[in-house]
C-alpha positions as CSV (number, residue, x, y, z in Angstrom):
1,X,83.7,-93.6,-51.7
2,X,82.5,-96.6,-53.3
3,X,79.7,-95.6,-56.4
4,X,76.3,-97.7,-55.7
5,X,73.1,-97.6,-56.2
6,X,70.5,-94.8,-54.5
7,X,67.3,-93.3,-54.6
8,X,67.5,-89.9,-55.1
9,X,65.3,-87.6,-52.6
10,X,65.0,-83.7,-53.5
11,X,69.0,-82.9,-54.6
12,X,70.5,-85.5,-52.3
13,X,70.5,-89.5,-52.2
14,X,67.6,-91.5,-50.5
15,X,68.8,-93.0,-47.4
16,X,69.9,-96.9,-48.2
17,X,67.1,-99.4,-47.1
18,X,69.2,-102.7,-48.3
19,X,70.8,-104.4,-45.2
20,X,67.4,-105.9,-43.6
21,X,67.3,-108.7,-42.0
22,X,66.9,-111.8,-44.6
23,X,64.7,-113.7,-42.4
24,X,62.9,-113.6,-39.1
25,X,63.4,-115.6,-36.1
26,X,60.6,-117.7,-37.7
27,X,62.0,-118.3,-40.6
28,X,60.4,-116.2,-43.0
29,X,62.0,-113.8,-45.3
30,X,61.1,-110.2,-44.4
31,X,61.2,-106.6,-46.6
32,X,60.4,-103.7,-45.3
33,X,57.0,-102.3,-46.8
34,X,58.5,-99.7,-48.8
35,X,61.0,-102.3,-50.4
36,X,59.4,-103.9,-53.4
37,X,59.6,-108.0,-53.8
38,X,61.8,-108.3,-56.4
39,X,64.7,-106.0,-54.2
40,X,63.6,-108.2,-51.5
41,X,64.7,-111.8,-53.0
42,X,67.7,-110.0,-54.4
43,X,68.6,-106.6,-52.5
44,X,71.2,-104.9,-54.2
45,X,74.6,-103.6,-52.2
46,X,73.6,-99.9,-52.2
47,X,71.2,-97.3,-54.5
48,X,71.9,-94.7,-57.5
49,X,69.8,-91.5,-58.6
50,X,68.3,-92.4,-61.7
51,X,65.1,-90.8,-63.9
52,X,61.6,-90.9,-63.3
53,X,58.7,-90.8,-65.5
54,X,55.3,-89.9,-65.4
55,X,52.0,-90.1,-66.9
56,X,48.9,-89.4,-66.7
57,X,47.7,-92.6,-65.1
58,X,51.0,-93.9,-63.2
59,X,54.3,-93.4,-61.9
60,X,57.5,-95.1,-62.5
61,X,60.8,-95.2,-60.7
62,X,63.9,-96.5,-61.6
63,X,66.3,-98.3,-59.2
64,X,69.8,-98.8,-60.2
65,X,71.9,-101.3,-59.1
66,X,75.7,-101.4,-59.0
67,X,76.1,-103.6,-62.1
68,X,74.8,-100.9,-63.9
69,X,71.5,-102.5,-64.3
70,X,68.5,-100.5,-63.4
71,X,65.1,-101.7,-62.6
72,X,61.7,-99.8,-62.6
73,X,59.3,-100.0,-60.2
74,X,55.5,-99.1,-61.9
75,X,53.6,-97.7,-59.5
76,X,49.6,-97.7,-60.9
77,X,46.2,-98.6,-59.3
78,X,46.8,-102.2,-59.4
79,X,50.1,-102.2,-57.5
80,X,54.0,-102.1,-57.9
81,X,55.3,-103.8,-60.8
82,X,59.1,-104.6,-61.4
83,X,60.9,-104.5,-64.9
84,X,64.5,-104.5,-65.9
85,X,65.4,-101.1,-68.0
86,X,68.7,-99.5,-69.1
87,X,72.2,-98.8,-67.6
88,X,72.2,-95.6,-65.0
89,X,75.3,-93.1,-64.6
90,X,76.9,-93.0,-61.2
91,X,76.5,-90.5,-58.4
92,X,78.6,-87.8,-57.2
93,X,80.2,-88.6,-53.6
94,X,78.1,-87.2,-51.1
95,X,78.9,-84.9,-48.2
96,X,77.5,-83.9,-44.9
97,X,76.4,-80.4,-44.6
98,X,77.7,-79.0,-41.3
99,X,75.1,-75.4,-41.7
100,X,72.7,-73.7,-44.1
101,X,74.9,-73.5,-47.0
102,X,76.3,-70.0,-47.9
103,X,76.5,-71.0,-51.6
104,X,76.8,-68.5,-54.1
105,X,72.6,-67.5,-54.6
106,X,70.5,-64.3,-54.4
107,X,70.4,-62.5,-50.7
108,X,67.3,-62.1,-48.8
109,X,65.9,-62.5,-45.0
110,X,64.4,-65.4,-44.7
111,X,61.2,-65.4,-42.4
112,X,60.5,-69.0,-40.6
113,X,56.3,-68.8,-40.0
114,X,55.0,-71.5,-37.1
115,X,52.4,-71.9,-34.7
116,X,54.8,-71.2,-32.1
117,X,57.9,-68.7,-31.4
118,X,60.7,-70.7,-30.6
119,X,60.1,-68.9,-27.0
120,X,59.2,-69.6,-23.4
121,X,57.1,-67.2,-21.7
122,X,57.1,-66.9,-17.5
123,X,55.3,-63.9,-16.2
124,X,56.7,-63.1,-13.0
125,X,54.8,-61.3,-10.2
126,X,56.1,-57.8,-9.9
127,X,58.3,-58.0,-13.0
128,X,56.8,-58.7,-16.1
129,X,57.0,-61.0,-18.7
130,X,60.6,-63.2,-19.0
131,X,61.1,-64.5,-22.6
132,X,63.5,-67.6,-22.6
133,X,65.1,-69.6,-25.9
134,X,63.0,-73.1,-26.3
135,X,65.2,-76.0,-27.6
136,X,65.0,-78.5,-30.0
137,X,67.0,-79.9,-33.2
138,X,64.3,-78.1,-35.6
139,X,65.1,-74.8,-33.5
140,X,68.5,-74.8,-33.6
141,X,68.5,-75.6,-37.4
142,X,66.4,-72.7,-38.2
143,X,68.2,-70.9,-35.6
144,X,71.2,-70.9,-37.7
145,X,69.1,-69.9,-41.0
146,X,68.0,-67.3,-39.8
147,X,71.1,-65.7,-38.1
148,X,72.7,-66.1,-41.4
149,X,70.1,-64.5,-43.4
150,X,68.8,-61.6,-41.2
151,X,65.9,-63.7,-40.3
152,X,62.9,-63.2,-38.6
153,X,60.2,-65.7,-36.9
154,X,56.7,-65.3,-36.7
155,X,54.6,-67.0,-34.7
156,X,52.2,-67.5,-31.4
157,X,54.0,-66.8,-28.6
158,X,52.2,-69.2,-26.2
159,X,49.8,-67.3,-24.2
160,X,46.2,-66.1,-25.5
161,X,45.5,-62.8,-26.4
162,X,43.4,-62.0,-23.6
163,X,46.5,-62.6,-21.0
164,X,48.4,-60.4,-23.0
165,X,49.2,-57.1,-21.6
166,X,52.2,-55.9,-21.9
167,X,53.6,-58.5,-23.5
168,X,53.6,-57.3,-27.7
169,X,55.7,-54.5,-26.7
170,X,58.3,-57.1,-24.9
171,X,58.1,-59.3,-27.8
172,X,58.4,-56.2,-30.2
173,X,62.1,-55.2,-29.1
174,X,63.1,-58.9,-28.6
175,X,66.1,-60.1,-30.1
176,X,66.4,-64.4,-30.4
177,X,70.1,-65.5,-28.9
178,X,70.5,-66.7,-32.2
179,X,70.5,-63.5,-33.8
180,X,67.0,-63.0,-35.4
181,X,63.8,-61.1,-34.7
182,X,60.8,-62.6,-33.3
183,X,57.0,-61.6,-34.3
184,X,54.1,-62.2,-32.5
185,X,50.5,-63.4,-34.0
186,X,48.2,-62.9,-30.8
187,X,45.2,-65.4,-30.8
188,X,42.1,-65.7,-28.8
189,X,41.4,-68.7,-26.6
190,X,38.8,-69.3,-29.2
191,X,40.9,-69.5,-32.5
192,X,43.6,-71.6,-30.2
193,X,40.8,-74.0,-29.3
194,X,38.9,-74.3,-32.6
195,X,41.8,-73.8,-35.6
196,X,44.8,-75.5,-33.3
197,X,43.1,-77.7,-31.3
198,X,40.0,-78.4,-33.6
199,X,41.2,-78.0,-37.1
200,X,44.8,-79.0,-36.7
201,X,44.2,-81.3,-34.2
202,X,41.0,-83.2,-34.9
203,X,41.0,-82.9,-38.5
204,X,44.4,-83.0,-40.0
205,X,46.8,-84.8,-37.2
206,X,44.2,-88.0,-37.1
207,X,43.4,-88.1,-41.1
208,X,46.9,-87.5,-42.0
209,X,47.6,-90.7,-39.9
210,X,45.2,-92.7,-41.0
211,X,43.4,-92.5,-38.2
212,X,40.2,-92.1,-39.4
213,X,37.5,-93.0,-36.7
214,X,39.0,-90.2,-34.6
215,X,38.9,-87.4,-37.1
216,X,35.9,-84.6,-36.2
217,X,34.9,-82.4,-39.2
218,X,33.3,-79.5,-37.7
219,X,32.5,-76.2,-39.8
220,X,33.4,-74.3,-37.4
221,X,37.2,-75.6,-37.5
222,X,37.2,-74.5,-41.0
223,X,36.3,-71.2,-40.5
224,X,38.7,-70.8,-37.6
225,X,41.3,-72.0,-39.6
226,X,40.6,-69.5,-42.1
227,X,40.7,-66.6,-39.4
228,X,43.9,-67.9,-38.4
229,X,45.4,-67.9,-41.7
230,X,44.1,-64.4,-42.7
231,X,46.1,-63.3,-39.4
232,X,49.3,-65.4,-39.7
233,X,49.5,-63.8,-43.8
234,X,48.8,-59.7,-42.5
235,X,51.6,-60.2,-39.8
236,X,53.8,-61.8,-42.4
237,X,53.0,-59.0,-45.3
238,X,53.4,-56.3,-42.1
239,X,57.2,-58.1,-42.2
240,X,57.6,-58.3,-46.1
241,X,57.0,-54.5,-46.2
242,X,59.6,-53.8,-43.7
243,X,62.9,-53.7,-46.1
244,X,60.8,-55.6,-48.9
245,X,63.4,-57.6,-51.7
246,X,62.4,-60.3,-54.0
247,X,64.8,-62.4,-52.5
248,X,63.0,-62.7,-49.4
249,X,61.5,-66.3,-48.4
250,X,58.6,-66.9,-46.7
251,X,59.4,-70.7,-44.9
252,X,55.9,-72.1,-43.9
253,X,56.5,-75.0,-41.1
254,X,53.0,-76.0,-39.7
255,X,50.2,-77.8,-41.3
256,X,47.9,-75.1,-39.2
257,X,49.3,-72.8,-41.8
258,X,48.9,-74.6,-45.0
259,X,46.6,-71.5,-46.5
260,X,48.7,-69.1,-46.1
261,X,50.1,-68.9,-49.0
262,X,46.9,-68.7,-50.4
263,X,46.2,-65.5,-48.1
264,X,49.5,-64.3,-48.6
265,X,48.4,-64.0,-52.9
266,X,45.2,-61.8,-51.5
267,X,47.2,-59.3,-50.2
268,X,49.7,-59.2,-53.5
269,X,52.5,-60.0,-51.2
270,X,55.4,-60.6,-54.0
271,X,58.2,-63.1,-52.4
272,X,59.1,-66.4,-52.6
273,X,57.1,-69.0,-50.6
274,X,58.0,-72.7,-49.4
275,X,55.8,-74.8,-47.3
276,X,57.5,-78.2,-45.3
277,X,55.1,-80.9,-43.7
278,X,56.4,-83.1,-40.7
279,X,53.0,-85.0,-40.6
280,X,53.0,-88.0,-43.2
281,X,50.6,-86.8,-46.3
282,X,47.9,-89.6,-46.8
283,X,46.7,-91.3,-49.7
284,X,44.1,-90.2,-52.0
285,X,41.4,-92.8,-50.0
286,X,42.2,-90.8,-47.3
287,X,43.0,-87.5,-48.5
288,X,39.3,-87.8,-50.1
289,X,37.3,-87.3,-47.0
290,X,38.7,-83.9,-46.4
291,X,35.5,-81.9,-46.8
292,X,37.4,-79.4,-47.6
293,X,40.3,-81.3,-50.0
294,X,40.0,-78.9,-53.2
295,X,40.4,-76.1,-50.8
296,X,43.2,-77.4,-48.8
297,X,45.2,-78.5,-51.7
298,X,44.4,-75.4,-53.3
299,X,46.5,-73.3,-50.5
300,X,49.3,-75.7,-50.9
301,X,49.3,-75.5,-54.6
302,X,50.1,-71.3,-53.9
303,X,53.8,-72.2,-52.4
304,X,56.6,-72.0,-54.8
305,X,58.6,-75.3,-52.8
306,X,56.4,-78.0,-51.2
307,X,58.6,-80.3,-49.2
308,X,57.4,-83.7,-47.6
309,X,59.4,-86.2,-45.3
310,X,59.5,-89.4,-47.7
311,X,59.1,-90.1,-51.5
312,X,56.0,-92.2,-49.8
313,X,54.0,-88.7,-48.8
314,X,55.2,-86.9,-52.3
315,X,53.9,-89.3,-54.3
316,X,50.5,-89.3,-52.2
317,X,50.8,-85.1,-52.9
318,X,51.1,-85.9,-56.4
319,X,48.8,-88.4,-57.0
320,X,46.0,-86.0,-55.2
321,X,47.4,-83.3,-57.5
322,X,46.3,-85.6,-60.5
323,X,42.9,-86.6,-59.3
324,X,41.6,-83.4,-58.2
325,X,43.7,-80.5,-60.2
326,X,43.1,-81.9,-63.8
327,X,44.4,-78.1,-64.7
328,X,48.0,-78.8,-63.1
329,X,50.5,-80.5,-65.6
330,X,53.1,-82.6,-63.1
331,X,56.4,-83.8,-64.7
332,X,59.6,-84.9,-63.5
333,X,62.5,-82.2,-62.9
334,X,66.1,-82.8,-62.5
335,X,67.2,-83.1,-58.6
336,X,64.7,-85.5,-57.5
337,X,62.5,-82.7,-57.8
338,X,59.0,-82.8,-59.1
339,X,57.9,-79.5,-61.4
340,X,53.3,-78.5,-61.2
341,X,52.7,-75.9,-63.8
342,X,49.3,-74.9,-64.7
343,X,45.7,-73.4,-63.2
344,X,44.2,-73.8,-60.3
345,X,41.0,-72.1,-59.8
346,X,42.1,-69.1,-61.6
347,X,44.9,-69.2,-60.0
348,X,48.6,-69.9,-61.6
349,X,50.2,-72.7,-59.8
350,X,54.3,-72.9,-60.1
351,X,54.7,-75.5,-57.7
352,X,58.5,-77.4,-57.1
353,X,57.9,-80.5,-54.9
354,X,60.5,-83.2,-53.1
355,X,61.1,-85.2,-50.3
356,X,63.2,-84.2,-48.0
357,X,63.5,-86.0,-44.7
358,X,64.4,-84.4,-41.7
359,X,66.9,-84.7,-39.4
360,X,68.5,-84.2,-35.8
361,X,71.1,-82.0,-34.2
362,X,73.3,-85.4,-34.0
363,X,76.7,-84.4,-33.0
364,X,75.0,-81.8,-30.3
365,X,73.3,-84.8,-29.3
366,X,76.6,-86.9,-28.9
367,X,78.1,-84.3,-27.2
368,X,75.9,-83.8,-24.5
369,X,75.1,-87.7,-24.0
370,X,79.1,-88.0,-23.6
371,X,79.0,-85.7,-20.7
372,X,80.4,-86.8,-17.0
373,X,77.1,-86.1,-15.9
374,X,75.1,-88.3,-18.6
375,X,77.4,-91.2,-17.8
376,X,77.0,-91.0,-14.3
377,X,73.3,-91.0,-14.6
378,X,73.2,-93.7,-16.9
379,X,75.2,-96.2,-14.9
380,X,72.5,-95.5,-12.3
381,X,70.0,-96.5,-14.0
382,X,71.5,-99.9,-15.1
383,X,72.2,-100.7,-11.8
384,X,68.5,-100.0,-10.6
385,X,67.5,-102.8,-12.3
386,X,69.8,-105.2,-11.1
387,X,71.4,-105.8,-14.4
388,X,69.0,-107.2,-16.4
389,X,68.2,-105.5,-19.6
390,X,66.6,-102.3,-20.3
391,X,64.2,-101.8,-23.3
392,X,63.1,-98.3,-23.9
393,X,60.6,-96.8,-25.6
394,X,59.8,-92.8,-25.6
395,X,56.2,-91.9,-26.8
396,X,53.7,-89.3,-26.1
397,X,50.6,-90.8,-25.2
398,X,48.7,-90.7,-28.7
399,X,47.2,-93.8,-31.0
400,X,49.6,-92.7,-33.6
401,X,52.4,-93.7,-31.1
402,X,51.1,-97.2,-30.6
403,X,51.7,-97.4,-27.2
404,X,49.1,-100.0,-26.1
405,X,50.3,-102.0,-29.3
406,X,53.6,-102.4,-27.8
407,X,52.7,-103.8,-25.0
408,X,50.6,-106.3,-26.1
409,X,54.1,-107.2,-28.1
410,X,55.9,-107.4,-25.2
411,X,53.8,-109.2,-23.4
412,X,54.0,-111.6,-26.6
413,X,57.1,-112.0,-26.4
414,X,57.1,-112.6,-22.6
415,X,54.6,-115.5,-23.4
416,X,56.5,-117.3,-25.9
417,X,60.4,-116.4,-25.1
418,X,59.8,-117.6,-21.1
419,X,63.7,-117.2,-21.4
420,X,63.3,-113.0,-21.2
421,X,60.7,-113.3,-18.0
422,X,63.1,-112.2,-15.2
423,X,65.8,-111.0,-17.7
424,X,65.1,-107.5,-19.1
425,X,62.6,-104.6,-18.5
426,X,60.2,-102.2,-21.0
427,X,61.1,-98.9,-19.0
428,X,57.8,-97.1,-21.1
429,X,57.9,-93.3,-21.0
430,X,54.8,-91.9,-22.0
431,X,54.9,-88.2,-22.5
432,X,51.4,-86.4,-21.3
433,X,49.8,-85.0,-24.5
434,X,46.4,-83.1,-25.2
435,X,44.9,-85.0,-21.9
436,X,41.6,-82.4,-21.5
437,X,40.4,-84.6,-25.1
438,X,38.2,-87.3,-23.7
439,X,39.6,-89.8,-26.4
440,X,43.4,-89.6,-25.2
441,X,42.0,-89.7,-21.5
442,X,40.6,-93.1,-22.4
443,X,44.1,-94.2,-24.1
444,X,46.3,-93.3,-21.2
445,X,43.5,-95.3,-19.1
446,X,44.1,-98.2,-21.9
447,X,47.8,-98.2,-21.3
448,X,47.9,-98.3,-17.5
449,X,45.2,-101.1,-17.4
450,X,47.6,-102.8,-20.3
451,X,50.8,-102.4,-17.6
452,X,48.7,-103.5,-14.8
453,X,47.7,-106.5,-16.3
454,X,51.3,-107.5,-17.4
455,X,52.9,-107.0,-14.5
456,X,50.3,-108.7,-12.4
457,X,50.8,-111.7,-14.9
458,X,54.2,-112.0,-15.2
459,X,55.8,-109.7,-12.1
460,X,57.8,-111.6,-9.6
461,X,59.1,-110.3,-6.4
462,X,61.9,-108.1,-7.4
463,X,61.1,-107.8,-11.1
464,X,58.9,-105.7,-12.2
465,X,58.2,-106.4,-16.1
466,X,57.0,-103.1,-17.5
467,X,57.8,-99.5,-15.6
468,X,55.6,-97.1,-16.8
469,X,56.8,-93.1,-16.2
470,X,53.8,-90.6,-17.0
471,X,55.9,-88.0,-17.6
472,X,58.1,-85.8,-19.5
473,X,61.7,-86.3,-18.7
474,X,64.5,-83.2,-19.1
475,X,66.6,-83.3,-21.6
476,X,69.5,-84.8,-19.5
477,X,67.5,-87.9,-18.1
478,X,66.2,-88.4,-21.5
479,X,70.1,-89.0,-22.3
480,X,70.6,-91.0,-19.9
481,X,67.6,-93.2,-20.5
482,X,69.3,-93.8,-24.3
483,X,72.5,-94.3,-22.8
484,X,71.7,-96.9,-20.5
485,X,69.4,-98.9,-22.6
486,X,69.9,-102.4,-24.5
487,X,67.7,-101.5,-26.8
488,X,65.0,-98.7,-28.2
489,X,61.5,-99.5,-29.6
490,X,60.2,-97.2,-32.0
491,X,57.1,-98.7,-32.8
492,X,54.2,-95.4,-33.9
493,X,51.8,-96.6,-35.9
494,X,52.5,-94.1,-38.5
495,X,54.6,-91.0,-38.1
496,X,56.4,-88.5,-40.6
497,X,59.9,-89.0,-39.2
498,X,60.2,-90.2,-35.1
499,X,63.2,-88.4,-34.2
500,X,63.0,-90.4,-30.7
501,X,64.7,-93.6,-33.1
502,X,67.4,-91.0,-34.4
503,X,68.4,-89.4,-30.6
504,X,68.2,-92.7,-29.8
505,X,71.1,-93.8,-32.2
506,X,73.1,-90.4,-31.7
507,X,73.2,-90.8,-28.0
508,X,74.7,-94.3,-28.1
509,X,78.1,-93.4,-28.1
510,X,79.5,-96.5,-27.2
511,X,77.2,-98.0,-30.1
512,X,76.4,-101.1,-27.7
513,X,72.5,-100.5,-28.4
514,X,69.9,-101.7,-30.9
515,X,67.2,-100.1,-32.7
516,X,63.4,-101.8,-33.2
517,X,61.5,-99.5,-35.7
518,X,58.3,-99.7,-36.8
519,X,57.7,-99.8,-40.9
520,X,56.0,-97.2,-40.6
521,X,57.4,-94.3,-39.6
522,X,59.1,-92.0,-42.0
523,X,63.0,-92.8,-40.4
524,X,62.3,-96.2,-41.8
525,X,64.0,-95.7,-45.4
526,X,66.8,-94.1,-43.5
527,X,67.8,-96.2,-41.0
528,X,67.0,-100.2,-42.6
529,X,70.9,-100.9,-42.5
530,X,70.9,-101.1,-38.8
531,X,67.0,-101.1,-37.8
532,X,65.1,-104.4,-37.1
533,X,61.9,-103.5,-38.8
534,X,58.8,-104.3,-37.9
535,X,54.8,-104.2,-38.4
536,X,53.5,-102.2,-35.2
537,X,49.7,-104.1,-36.1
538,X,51.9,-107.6,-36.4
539,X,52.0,-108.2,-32.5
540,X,53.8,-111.8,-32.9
541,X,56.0,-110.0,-35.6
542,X,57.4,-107.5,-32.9
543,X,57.8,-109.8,-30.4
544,X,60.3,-111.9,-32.1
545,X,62.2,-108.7,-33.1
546,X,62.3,-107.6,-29.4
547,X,63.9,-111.2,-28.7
548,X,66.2,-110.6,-31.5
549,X,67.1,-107.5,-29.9
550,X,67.5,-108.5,-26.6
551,X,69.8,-111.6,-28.2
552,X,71.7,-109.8,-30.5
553,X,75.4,-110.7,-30.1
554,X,78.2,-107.8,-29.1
555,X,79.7,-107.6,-32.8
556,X,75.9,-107.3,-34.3
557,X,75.0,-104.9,-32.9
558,X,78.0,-102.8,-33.3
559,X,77.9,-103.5,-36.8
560,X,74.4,-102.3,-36.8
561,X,74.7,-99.5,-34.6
562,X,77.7,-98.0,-36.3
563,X,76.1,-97.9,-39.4
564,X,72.8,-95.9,-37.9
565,X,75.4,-93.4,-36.2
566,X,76.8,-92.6,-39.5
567,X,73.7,-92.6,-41.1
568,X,72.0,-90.0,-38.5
569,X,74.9,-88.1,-38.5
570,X,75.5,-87.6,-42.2
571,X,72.3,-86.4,-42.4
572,X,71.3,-84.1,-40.0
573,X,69.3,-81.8,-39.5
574,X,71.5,-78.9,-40.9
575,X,72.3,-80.9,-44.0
576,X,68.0,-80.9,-44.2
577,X,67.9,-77.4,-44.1
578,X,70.2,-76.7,-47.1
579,X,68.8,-79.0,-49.2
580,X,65.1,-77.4,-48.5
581,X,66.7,-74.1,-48.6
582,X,69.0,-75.4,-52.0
583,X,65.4,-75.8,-54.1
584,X,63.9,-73.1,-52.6
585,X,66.4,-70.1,-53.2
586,X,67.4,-71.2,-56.5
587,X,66.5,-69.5,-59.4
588,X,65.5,-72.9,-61.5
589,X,65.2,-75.4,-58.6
590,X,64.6,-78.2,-61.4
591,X,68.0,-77.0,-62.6
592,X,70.5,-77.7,-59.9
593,X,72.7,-80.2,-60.3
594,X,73.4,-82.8,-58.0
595,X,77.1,-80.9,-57.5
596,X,75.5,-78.4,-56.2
597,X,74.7,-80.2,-52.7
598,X,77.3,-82.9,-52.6
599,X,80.9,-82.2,-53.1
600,X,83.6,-83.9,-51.4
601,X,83.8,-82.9,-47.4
């Protein structure tokens, strides 16, 4: 393949975020936020791996450009700053990881800890508890560690412990499909209520999103997420003594969980330990109000491997390291890999950090929207509305989501493009989530009045501009919905990854659909070349790329879409798990080369 230019991630190349759109339907030239202004005005044709420095007070990164001209981006309390530097060796050719890779390293289980077993419970008068396999791309990524690595899951199983009976000793002789044992952590009603519900949920989801008049910093959150912690590390020490080896690693997947390490230390549980958060990881301003910041950061200064979905959220990590560790030396390692040495309340700290974005089970994905079935389904839907055109978005009813944002967009755009009135339809799917909290109660109440009012202004007999589902769909009609749609708008307000933009892509299969994708999510690096990108809070600015998107011409949008199917399918979500698993099995994770994850396929 051609050698250009890349941003290295932890041991593999940053997704490309060049191929934006130059200007906007009103004229002015747009950059995506994480594109600084000088690659704006001059975007180069694609990225290269190339050093990073760091001090004590900033952070530089260096961007190399095809020529063999680098530039350096100096990141520092004033801003981003943009300097020319010296030439930049080329990359190895990259290749797409089609499992967990069975590379030549130490042998040891590997023991996936998460709030929940990857289980459905039923509990059937007469007979008893019925486990069934849960789905998802995470699941079936994991799935496939673990079956290679004589795995075993821990986690809640889904009911509280006081609806329990019988149930452990089901659980205890349960085997997963995939080939791995499963480990239950029984919790109270209580502990669910206060450390899931409470701590995870009104502390850590709403400030890790920058959603900071929601947050709710109750003691008694704390302490419950302590209690849960000190249970989730006994199970997990109960499984480390069972065929103990120092090759055994303890993967950490829940930011419920982000003391456990810490716990695990208090019970001298010797193994390795790596940690992986799907949330976004805020800035310091942020990161600040934590009450309980020094401890927080503290348990996820115990983990050997600290993985995070964008450079964005490891460079927040780091620069919370430096303001409030002063004992924890950060430097640069090789891989795109970040090396904390030091002290940390008496306690060492041997910390290897990277980004590491996650992926989906694409070509599973593919195969099922390809299906008679899916087709079938699809074409039904199109012809329900008549044949005018279908935009789609998929969101579960929370602000981070930015549901009621998006349809103040699209009734923007139905305001001032009087050409789309009559012409397409926002087929809104709002997935019910966490409805007994008051607060997302008054949301979905926000969004239906928002529907009601657009379609009472704008509705005409026989069109109906926005229809609203309330529900979840299965996994077929979820398909279906991406196959027949014109066009997808991922538009959260902030979010780690949005997987919903990357089905969306995978599913298109006859790449005839287009992709609206808020800045702000985490895919955004990843998916620029094809992506129109967007502000979610710039309600004029979304509107003209729903136009755009509606408008797009046949060989555009091929163009476009071809390039986000190659890009979701290179990196799945199996090609994520070996490059987490790459750093964290690895002797000297600061040592692997490149080679060592990309090869020629």
């Amino acid at each position: 393949m051609a050698v250009g230019m890349k941003v290295t991630f932890a041991g593999f190349p940053a997704p490309r975020c060049n191929n934006y759109p130059k200007k906007s339907l009103g004229g002015r030239r747009r950059r995506p936020f994480f594109a600084p202004r000088a690659l704006a005005s001059h975007p180069p044709p694609l990225h290269r791996p190339c050093p990073r420095s760091w001090t004590n007070n900033d952070v530089s990164i260096l961007y190399g450009r095809s020529s063999g001209v680098a530039h350096k981006l100096h990141f520092n309390r004033l801003g981003i700053q943009m300097s020319k530097t010296a030439s930049i060796p080329s990359i190895l050719p990259e290749r797409r990881l089609s499992g967990p890779s069975r590379a030549s390293r130490p042998r040891g289980r590997c023991i996936v800890v998460s709030d929940r077993l990857p289980i459905a419970l039923t509990c059937e008068e007469g007979q008893g508890w019925r486990v069934s396999p849960a789905q998802g791309a995470l699941i079936s990524a994991l799935t496939a560690v673990l079956g290679d690595r004589r795995g075993v899951w821990i986690g809640w199983p889904g009911v509280a412990q006081e609806e329990t009976p019988g149930l452990r000793r089901v659980l205890a002789g349960a085997i997963h499909a995939g080939g791995f044992s499963l480990r239950p952590v029984m919790l109270t009603a209580q502990e669910r209520r206060n450390a899931c519900g409470g701590f995870a949920g009104e502390v850590i989801w709403p400030l890790f999103h920058g959603l900071t008049a929601e947050h709710d910093f109750q003691p008694a959150y704390w302490q419950a997420f302590r209690r849960v912690n000190r249970k989730f590390a006994r199970a997990t020490a109960r499984t480390l003594a069972r065929g103990a080896s120092a090759n055994d690693l303890v993967w950490v997947h829940e930011p419920l969980l982000l003391n456990l390490a810490c716990e695990l230390r208090g019970l001298k549980a010797g193994c390795r330990t790596a940690f992986f958060l799907h949330l976004p990881f805020p800035a310091p301003d942020l990161y600040l109000r934590l009450p309980w910041r020094e401890e927080l950061l503290g348990g996820l200064l115990a983990f050997g491997q600290a993985g995070f979905q964008t450079e964005l959220d490891l460079a927040n990590f780091l620069a919370c390291v430096r303001m409030l560790a002063p004992g924890v030396t950060v430097a640069q390692a090789g891989g795109g890999l970040w090396s904390l040495r030091g002290s940390w309340r008496g306690n060492a700290v041997d910390l290897w950090a990277g980004a590491f974005p996650v992926g989906i089970d694409a070509r599973r994905t593919e195969e099922r929207a390809a299906r008679p079935e899916v087709e079938r389904r699809a074409a039904a839907l199109r012809d329900s509305f008549g044949g005018r055109q279908i935009l789609l978005g998929v969101d579960r009813v929370d602000r981070t989501h930015g549901i009621p944002e998006k349809l103040r967009a699209f009734a923007a755009a139905l305001t001032r493009f009087p050409e789309l009135q009559d012409q397409a339809t926002l087929v809104q799917i709002a997935i019910p989530s966490r409805e007994n909290l008051p607060r997302h109660a008054a949301l979905r109440s926000e969004i239906e009045r928002l529907v009601g009012e657009i379609n009472g202004a704008f509705g005409r007999p026989g069109w109906v501009p926005v229809c609203y589902l309330h529900r979840e769909p299965d996994p077929e009609e979820r398909l279906a919905w991406y196959r027949a749609a014109d066009a997808a708008v991922a538009a959260p307000l902030k979010a780690g990854m949005h997987l919903m933009a990357k089905e969306y892509c995978a599913a298109q299969t006859d790449g005839r659909g287009a992709l609206v994708l808020s800045e702000l999510a985490g895919a955004a690096p990843q998916l620029a070349t094809g992506a129109l990108l967007v502000n979610p809070f710039d309600t004029q600015g979304v509107a003209r790329a729903l136009r755009q998107a509606l408008g797009m011409k046949e060989r555009e949008r091929a163009h476009r879409m071809r390039r986000l199917r190659e890009e979701v399918r290179t990196h799945d979500v199996f090609w994520w798990a070996d490059s987490c698993l790459a750093t964290a099995l690895a002797e000297r994770p600061g040592e692997v080369p490149t080679r060592d994850l990309w090869s020629h396929v």
